[in-house]
N, C-alpha and C positions, 0 to 999 in steps of 0.2 A: 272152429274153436273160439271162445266167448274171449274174446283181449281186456284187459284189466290195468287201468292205471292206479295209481295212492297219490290221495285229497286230501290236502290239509282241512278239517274239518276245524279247530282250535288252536289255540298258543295261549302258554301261560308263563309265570316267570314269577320268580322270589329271589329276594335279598335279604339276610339277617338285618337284625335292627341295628346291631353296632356299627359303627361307623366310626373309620377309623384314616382321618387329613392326612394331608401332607404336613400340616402347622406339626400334628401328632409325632409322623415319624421325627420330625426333625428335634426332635426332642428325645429321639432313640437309637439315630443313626446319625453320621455328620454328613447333611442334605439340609435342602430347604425348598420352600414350596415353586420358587421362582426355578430352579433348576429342574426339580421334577416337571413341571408344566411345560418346559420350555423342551423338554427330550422326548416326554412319552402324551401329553396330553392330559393325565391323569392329573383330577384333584380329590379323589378320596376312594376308598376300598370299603368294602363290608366284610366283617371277622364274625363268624361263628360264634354262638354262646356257647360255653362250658357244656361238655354233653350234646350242643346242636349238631346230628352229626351231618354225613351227604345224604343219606335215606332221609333225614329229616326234611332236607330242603326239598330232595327233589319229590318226595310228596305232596308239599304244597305245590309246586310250579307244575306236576301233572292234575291234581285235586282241581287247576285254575283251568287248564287248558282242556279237564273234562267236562268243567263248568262249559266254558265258552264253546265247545263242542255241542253241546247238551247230552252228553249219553255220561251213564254211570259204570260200578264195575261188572256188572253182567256184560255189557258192550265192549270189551277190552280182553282180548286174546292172547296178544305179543305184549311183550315191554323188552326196549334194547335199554340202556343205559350205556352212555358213553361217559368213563369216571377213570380219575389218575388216584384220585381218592377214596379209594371202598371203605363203606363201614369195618371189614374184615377182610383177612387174603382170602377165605372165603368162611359163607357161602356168596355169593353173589349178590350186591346192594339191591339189584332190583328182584332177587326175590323180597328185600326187605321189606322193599319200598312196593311189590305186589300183597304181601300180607296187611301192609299197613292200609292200604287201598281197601282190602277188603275183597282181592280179586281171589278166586280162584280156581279159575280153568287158563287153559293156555302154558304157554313158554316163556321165560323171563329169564335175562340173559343178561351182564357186561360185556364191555365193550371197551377196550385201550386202544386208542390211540391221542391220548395225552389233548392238546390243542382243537387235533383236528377232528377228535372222536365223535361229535354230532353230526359233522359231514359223513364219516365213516358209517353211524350208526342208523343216519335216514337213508344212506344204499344201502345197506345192511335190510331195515324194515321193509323198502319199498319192493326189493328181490323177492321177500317170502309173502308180500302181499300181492304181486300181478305174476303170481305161479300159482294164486289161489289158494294157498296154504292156510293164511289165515285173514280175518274177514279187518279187523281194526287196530292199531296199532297204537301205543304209546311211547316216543321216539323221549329218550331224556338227556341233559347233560348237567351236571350235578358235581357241585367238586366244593372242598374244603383244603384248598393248596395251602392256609394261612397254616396249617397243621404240619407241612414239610418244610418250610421258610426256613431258613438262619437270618434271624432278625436280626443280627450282627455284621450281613454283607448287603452294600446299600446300594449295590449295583440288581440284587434282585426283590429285594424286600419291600421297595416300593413298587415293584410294577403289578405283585397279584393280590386277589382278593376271592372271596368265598360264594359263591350263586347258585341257583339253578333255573335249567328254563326246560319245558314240554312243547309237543308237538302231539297232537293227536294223527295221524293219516289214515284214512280208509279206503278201502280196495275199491274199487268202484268201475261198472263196464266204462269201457271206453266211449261207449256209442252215445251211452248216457252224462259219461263225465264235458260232453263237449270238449275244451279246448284245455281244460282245468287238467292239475298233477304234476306229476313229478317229470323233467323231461329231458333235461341232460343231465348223466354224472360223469365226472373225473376223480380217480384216486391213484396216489400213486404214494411210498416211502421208498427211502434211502437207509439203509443201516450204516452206511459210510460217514454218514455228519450227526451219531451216535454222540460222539462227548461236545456239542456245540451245544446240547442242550436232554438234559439227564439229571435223574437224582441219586446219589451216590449211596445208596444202601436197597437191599431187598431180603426178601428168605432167603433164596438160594447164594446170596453173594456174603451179607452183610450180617443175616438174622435180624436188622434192625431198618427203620423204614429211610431213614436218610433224609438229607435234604435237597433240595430244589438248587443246580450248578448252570449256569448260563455262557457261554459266550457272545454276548449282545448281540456287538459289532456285526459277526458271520452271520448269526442268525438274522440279524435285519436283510443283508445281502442277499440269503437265499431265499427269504420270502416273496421279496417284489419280484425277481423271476421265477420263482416257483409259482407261483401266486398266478401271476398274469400267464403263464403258460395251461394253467390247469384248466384258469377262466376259458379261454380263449378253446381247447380240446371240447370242454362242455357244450358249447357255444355253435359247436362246428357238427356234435355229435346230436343234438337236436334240430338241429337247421336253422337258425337265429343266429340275428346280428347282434355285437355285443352291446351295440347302440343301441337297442330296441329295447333292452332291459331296463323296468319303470324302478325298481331297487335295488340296490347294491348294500348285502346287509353283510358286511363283514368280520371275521374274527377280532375281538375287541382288544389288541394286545397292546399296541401300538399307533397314535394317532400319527403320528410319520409313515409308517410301516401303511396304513390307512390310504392316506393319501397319496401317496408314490406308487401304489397300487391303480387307485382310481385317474392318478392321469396317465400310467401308460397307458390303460386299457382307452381312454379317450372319453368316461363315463364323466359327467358334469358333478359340479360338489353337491347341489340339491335333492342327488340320486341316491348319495352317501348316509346309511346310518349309521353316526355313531355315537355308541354309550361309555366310551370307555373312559372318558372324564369321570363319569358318574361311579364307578364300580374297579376300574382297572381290569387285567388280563383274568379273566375267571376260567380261564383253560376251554374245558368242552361246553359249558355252560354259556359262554361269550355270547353265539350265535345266535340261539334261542333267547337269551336274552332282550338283544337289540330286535330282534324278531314280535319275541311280546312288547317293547316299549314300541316299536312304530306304529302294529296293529293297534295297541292301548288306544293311543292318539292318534288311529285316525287315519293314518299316513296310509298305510298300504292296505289297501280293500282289495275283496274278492275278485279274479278278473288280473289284478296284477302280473307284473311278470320278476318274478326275485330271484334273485343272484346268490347265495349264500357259498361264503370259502373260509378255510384256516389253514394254518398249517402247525407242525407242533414237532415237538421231540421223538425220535429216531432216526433220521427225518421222517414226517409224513406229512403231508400236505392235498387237496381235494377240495374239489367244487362241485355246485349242484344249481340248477335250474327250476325254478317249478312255478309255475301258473297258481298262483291262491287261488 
């Protein structure tokens, strides 16, 4: 029987054009830029224009990573979407964002898991691509969080912002892929550390969409070992040392949370991408994010070996391995 790996072929990524400091918030909430920078890392977010919705984003940031892939929408069978933000409760954003493409054959589906949704949503693609199911994939994560904020609590109002980023993978023989693909994943949630981080409205609870409820503190704590434990399973599950890993591309939520991360694991800061000065916590989008800004510039070329982790609200948390 023919073994089948999934190749990142592309990455692409977008940011609204608004742009919105910390000089900003402190002008909206009682904060200032020297506090924020000094907790989370962050010195500015991107807001959605009026009407910009998450289909809108994550059309371009796949649109870029078709680009950079070179295939169009005849070459595109799946699309997962990992989104805490749907255009609607349903139908599902990435059918929107497959009509907007222009696509239409195949399966196009979301995907919740808040943070960690792009980790969730590349096992998700890479299962029904090395089953042979289907041939190429469009892996999204896409979110408009600034849309559930209460811009009135300034322990969560500064940390998120609006993005989206793509991943093209295609299924590809093993024999042929050489060494390239996908090659450890870990995923794991918690329903038990549910109110550490939740938005407090839905259909069935609230009828109304809610806003975005934090417990920092806890959640900082359960990351860096949730974090490193997941790393570390992945690690173990593909037969690689965690030193051997040429990037460390991590969920963009926290630059503390970042780096207490990257020294237990024992990974050097040079190995570390991060964007989340640039943009803040953009939930499922984070990864793919920081994933198109390294390839952009350069940093991580075909051959590499990247690390990508998050973790998010329910708990859920998951890491993945993959060969560019």
């Amino acid at each position: 029987m023919t073994e089948y790996v999934s190749v990142v072929r592309g990455v692409g990524g977008y940011l609204p054009e608004r742009v919105l400091t910390n000089d900003d918030l402190a002008k909206m909430v009682d904060t200032t830029d020297e506090w924020i920078t000094a907790r989370t890392g962050i010195k500015k977010r991107h807001i959605a224009a009026d009407g910009e919705t998450t289909s809108d984003l994550g059309t371009v940031a796949a649109t870029r990573a078709m680009n950079a892939a070179g295939v169009g929408p005849g070459d595109i069978d799946l699309i997962v979407v990992a989104t805490a933000t749907p255009d609607y409760t349903f139908p599902a954003t990435a059918t929107v964002i497959q009509h907007k493409l222009g696509i239409t054959q195949g399966a196009a589906f979301d995907l919740q898991a808040v943070c960690s949704g792009f980790v969730f949503a590349v096992a998700t693609a890479d299962n029904f691509l090395v089953r042979g199911q289907f041939e190429r994939a469009l892996v999204i994560g896409a979110e408009t969080f600034s849309r559930i904020l209460d811009w009135s609590d300034r322990s969560t109002c500064v940390l998120f912002g609006d993005g989206a980023g793509a991943i093209v993978l295609e299924r590809q023989e093993k024999a042929k892929a050489g060494d390239r693909g996908v090659k450890g994943i870990h995923l794991r949630s918690d329903g038990r550390f549910r109110e550490l981080l939740y938005v407090d409205g839905g259909p069935s609870t609230t009828q109304t969409v809610g806003h975005l409820r934090m417990v920092g503190n806890q959640v900082f704590k359960h990351a860096v070992g949730k974090i490193s434990e997941s790393v570390r399973a992945a690690a173990q599950q593909a037969g690689i040392d965690v030193k051997d890993i040429d990037w460390f591309v991590p969920h963009q939520a926290n630059q503390r949370i970042l780096s207490a991360v990257a020294e237990r694991l024992g990974l050097d800061d040079h190995k570390v991408v991060s964007t989340v000065a640039d943009h803040g916590n953009t939930s499922a989008a984070s990864v793919p994010l920081a994933l198109a800004a390294a390839t952009d510039d350069g940093r991580i070329k075909q051959g590499d070996l990247v690390l990508i982790e998050a973790i998010g609200g329910g708990l859920t948390w998951g890491s993945a391995l993959i060969r560019i």
